[in-house]
C-alpha positions in Angstrom: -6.8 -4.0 19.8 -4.7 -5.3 17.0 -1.5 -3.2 16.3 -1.3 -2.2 12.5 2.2 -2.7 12.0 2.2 -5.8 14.0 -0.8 -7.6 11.8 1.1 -6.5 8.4 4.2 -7.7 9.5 2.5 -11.2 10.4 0.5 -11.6 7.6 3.6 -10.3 5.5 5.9 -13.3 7.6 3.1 -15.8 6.5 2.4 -15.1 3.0 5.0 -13.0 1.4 5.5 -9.4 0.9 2.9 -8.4 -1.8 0.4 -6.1 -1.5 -3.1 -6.4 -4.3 -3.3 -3.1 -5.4 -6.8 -2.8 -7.0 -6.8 0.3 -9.2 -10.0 0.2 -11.6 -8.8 2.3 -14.4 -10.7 3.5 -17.0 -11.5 1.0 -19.9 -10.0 -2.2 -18.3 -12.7 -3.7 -16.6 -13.6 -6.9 -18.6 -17.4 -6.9 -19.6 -17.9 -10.6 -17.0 -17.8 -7.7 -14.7 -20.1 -5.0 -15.8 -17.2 -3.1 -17.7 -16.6 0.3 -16.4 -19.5 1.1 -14.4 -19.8 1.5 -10.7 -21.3 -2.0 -10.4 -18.6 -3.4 -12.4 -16.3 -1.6 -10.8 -17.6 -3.4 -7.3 -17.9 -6.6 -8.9 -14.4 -6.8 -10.3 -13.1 -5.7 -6.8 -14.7 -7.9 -5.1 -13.2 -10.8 -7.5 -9.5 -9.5 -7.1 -10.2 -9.7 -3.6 -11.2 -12.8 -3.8 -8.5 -14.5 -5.5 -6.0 -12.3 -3.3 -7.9 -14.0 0.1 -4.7 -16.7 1.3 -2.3 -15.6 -1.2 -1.4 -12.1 0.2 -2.4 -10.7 3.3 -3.0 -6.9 1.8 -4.9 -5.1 -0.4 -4.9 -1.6 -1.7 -7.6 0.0 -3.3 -6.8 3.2 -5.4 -9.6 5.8 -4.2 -9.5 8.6 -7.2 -10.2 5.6 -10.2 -13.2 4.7 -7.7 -13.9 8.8 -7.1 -14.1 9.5 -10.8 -17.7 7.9 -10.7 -19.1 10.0 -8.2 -21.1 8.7 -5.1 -21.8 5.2 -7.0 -17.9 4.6 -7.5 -17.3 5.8 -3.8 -20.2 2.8 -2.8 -18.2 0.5 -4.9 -15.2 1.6 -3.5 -17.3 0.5 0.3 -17.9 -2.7 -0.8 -14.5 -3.1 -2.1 -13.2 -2.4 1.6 -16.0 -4.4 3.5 -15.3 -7.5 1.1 -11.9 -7.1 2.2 -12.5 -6.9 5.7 -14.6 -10.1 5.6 -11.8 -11.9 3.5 -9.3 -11.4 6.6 -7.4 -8.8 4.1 -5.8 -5.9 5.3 -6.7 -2.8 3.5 -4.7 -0.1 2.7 -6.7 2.2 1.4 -4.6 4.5 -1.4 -6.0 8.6 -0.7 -3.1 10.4 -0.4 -5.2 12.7 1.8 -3.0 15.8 3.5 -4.9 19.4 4.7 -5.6 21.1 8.0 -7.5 21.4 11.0 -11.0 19.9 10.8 -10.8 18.7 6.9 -8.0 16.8 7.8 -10.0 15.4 11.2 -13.1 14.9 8.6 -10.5 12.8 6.4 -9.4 10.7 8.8 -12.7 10.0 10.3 -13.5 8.6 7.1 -11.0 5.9 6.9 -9.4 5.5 10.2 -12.3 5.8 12.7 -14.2 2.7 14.1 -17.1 4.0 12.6 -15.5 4.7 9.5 -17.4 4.7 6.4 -14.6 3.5 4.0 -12.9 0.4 6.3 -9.3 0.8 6.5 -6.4 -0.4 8.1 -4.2 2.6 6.5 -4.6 5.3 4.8 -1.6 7.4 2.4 -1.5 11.1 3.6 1.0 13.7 1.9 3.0 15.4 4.3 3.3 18.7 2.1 1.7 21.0 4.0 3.5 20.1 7.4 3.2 18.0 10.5 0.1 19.6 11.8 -2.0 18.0 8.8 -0.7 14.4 10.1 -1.8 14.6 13.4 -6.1 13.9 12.9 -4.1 10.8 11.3 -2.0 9.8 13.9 -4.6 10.2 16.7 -7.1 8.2 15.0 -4.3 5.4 14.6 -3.4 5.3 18.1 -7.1 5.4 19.6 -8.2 2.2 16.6 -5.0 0.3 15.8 -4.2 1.5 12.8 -1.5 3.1 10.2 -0.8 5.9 8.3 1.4 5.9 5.2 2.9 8.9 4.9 4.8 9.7 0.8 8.6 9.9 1.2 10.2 9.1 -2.1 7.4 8.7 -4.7 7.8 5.7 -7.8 6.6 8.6 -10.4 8.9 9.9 -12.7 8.3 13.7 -11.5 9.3 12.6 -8.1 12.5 14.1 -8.5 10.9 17.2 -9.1 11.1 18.3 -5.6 11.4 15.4 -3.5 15.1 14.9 -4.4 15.6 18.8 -4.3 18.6 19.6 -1.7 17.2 21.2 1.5 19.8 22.3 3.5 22.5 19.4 2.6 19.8 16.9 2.1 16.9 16.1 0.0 13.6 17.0 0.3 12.8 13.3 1.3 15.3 13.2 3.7 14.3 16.1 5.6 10.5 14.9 5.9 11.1 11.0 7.1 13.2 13.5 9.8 10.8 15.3 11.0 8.7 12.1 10.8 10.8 10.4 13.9 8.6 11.0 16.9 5.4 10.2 15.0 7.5 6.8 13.9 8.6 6.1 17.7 4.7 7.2 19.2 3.3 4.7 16.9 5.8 1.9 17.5 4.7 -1.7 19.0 5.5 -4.4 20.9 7.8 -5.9 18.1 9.8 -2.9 17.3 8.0 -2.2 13.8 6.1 1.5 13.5 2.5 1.7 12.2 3.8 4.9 10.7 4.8 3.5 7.3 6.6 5.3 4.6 6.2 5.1 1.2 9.7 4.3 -0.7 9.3 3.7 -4.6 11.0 0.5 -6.3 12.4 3.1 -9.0 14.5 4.3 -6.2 16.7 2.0 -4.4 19.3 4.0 -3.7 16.8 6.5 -2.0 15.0 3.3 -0.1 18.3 1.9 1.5 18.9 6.2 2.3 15.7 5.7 4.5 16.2 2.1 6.0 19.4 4.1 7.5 16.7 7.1 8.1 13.6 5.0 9.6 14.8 1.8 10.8 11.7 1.2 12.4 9.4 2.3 9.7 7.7 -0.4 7.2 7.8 0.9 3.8 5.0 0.4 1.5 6.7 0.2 -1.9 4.7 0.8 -5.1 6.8 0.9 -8.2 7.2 -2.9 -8.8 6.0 -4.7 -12.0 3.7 -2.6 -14.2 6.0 0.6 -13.7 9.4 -1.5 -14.3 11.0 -1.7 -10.9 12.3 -5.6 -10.3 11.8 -7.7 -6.6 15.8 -6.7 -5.8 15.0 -3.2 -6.3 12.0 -3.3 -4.6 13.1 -4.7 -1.6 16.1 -2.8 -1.5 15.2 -0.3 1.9 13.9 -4.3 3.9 16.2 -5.4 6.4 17.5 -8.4 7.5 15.1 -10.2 9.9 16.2 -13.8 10.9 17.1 -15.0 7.3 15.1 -13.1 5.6 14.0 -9.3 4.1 11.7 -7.9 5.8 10.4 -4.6 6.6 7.1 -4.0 4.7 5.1 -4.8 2.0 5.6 -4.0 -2.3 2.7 -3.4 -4.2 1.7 -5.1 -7.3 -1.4 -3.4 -9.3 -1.8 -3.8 -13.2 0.7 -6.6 -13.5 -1.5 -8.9 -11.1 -4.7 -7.7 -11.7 -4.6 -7.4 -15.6 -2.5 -9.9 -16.4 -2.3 -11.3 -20.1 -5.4 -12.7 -21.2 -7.6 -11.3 -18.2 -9.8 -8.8 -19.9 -10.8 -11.1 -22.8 -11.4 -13.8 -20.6 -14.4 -16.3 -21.8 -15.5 -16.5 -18.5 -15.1 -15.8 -14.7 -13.5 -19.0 -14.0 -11.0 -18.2 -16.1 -10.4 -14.8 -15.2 -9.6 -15.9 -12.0 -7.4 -18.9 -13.1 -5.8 -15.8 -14.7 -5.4 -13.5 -11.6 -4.7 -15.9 -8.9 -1.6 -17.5 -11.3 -0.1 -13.6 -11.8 -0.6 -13.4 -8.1 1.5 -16.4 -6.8 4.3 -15.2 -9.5 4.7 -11.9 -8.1 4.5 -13.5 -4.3 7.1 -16.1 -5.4 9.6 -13.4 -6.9 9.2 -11.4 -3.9 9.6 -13.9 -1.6 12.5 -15.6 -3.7 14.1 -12.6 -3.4 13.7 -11.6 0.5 15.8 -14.9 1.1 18.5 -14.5 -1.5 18.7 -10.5 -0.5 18.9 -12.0 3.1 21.8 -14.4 2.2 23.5 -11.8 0.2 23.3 -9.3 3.5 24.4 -12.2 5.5 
């Protein structure tokens, strides 16, 4: 059984640090697709994935802009995840799920199981209502392999609102990636990285080198990067040094790879993807650019 955190880091190692997020919003799916319909909705996911296959090693799918189309959007959402699979991409899927007893057991099952009907390598849980809503989580990734990304420092603008609220000498943030440890140790491989990852916004670097010191064993998923205005520096300011390099999880990219200029008036497929595989080896070679010169700096 592969270990999550082990796989990421690998694929992460081999092809940089960016993650596909594939977030379908309302209104942006070119008509080559099937605009914004379910099917087009599918069809367009399966073409980012496609053009992500060998140039990044994870995707993210964003579950509420395939949700807002009822069953049909949640089938496209499948195929998203399955198309994934068979491209050899990892697949974060993007729920932000977080409740109790058996809803939180029925969430899990749904993403993390082997039987699950949504495949997924991760899912992103909110920790709000306490530890006891992360444990269905955490015993699904232990018995399959795989991770659970659990919301630290948010790359929203209201994340200040009460994540960055002082708790006892600390913010809020602080206090949860601290009560986070032994989940991070139980679900800790081989190579020293947890399949507990924590999600640690580009808009906050400060905060993300905070939990480095917090988590050092935790790999971050960092949204915030591109689209929403946070730079490669800033983004992979919580990595650490790993043999010359950054390392220490993966940053997402979504609008600024998938909707790049030109892309949704596109004449034709071929050159939509011309479109979307260029904006994807940009954003791979900042990142990566950056996780040696970052390392060098460090060193």
């Amino acid at each position: 059984m592969t270990h999550f955190a082990s796989h990421l880091i690998a694929g992460a190692r081999q092809l940089g640090p960016l993650c596909v997020g594939i977030d379908p919003h309302p209104g942006r799916i070119p008509a080559l697709f099937g605009g914004d319909t379910p099917d087009g909705l599918a069809a367009w996911g399966e073409a980012v994935v496609a053009a992500a296959a060998g140039r990044a090693c994870v995707v993210k799918p964003q579950v509420g802009l395939f949700e807002r189309h009822g069953p049909d959007g949640m089938r496209a959402l499948q195929r998203v995840c399955d198309a994934s699979k068979a491209a050899g991409l990892m697949v974060i899927t993007d729920a932000k799920r977080g409740d109790i007893g058996t809803t939180a057991k029925g969430y899990a099952a749904a993403y993390l199981s082997q039987d699950a009907p949504f495949y997924s390598d991760a899912v992103t849980v909110n920790p709000y209502m306490g530890m006891d809503t992360l444990e269905p989580f955490l015993q699904q990734a232990e018995a399959n392999g795989k991770g659970v990304v659990v919301l630290a420092r948010t790359s929203n603008p209201g994340s200040a609102d009460f994540q960055a609220k002082d708790l006892e000498g600390a913010p809020l943030y602080a206090r949860v990636v601290e009560a986070l440890a032994p989940a991070i140790e139980r679900l800790k491989g081989a190579d020293g990285w947890s399949s507990l990852m924590l999600v640690a916004g580009a808009t906050g670097p400060d905060e993300a080198r905070k939990l480095r010191t917090l988590a050092p064993d935790a790999l971050f998923l960092v949204p915030g990067y591109g689209a929403q205005g946070g730079g490669a520096a800033d983004a992979l300011a919580g990595f650490a040094e790993v043999d010359g390099r950054l390392e220490g999880g993966v940053v997402n990219a979504s609008r600024s790879v998938t909707f790049p200029d030109g892309s949704e008036s596109a004449a034709d497929k071929t050159a939509w993807t011309s479109l979307v595989e260029a904006a994807i080896d940009a954003a791979q070679a900042d990142l990566s650019t950056h996780a040696r010169l970052g390392a060098a700096t460090l060193a």
